[in-house]
TORKOL-4160 file (C-alpha; in steps of 0.2 Angstrom, whole numbers, padded with zeros to 4 digits, m for minus):
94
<pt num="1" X="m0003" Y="0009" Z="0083"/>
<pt num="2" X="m0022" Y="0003" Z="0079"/>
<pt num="3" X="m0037" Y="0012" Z="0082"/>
<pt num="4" X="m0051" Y="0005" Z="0090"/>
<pt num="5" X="m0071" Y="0010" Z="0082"/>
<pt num="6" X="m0072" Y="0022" Z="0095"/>
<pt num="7" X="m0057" Y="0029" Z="0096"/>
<pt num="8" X="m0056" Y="0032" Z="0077"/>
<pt num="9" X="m0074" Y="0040" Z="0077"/>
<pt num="10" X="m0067" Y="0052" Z="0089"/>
<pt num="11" X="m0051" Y="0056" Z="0080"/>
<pt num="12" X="m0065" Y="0059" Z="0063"/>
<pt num="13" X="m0074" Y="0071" Z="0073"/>
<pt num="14" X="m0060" Y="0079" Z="0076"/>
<pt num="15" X="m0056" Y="0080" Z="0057"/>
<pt num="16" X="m0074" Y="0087" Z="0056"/>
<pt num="17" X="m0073" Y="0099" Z="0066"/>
<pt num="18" X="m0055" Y="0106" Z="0057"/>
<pt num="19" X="m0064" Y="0104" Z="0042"/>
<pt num="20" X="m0080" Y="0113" Z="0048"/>
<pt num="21" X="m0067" Y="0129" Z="0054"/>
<pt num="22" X="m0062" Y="0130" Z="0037"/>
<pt num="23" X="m0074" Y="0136" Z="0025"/>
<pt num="24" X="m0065" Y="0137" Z="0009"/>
<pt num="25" X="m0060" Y="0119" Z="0012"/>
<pt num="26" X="m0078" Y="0114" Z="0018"/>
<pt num="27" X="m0086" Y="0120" Z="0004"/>
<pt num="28" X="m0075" Y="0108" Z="m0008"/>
<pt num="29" X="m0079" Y="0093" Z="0004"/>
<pt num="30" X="m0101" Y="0098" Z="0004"/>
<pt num="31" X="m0098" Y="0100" Z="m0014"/>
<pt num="32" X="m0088" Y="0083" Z="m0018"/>
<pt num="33" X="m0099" Y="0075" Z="m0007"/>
<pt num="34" X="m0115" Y="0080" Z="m0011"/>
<pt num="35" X="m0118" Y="0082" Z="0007"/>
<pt num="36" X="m0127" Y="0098" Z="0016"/>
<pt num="37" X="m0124" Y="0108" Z="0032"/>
<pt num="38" X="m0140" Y="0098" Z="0039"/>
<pt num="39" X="m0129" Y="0080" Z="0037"/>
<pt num="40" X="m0114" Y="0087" Z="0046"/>
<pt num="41" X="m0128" Y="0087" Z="0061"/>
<pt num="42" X="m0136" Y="0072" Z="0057"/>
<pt num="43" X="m0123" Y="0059" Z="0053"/>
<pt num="44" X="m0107" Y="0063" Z="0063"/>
<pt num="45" X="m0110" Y="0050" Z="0073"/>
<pt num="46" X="m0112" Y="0038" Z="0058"/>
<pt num="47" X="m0097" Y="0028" Z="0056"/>
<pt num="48" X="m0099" Y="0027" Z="0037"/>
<pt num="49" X="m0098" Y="0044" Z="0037"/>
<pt num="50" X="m0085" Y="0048" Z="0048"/>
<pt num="51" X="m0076" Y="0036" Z="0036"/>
<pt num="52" X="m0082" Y="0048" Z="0021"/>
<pt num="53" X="m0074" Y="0064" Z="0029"/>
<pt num="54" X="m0055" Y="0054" Z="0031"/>
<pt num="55" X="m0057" Y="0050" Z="0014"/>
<pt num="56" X="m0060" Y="0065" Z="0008"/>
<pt num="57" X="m0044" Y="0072" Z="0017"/>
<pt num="58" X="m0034" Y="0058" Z="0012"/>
<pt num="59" X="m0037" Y="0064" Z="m0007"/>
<pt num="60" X="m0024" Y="0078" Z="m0006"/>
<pt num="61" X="m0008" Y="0076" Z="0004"/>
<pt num="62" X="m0009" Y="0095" Z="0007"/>
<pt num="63" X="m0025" Y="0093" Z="0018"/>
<pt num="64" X="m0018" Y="0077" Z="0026"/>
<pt num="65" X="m0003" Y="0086" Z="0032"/>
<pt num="66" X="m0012" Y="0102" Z="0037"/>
<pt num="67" X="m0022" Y="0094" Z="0049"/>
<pt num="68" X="m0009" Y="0082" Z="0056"/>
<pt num="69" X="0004" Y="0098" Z="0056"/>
<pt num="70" X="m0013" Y="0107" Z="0065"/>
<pt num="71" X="m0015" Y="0092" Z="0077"/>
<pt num="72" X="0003" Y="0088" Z="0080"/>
<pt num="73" X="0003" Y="0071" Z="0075"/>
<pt num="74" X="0011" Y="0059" Z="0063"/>
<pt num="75" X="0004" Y="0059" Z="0044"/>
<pt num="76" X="m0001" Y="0041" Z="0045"/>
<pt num="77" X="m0015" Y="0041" Z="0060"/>
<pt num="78" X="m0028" Y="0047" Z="0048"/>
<pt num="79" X="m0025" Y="0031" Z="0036"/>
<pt num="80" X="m0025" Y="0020" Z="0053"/>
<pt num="81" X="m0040" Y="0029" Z="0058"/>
<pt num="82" X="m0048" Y="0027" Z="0043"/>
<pt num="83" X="m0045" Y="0009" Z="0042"/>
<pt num="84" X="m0054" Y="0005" Z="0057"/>
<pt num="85" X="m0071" Y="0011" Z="0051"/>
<pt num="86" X="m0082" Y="0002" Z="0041"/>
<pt num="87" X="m0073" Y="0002" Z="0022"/>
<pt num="88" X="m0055" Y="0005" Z="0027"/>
<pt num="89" X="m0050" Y="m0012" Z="0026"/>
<pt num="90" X="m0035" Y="m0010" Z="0013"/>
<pt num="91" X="m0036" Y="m0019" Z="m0001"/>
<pt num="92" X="m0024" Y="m0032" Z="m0008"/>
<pt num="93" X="m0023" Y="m0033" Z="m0027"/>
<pt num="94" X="m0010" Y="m0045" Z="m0028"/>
């Protein structure tokens, strides 16, 4: 199943928001990031930055499947999610 825009900016925001309850893990995304309390407020409607916080969970399998386990969905809807905002296009090297 594909994700439209909209629909993947809502599922990012509710990766946010999972991310945002956990402080431990928030803290390791501010800090790889380089992005402060003040952006979660002011960007979480930028897609390009919704995009940033699904491929900050998608760098540890760990996260990925806490959050899906969390949610009750399948591992793969955060890649599908993630490749309907701007810079998931997969890329082929072949």
């Amino acid at each position: 199943m594909q994700f439209s825009a909209d629909a993947a900016e809502t599922f990012a925001l509710q990766v946010l928001a999972w991310l945002v309850a956990d402080e431990d893990l928030l803290g390791v995304f501010l800090n790889s990031s380089g992005a402060d309390e003040d952006d979660l407020r002011t960007r979480a409607q930028d897609p390009e930055f919704l995009g940033s916080v699904l491929d900050f969970l998608m760098l540890d399998d760990a996260w990925v499947m806490r959050f899906c386990d969390t949610q009750r969905i399948s591992y793969e809807r955060v890649m599908q999610a993630r490749a309907a905002l701007p810079g998931g296009a997969q890329i082929n090297w072949t």
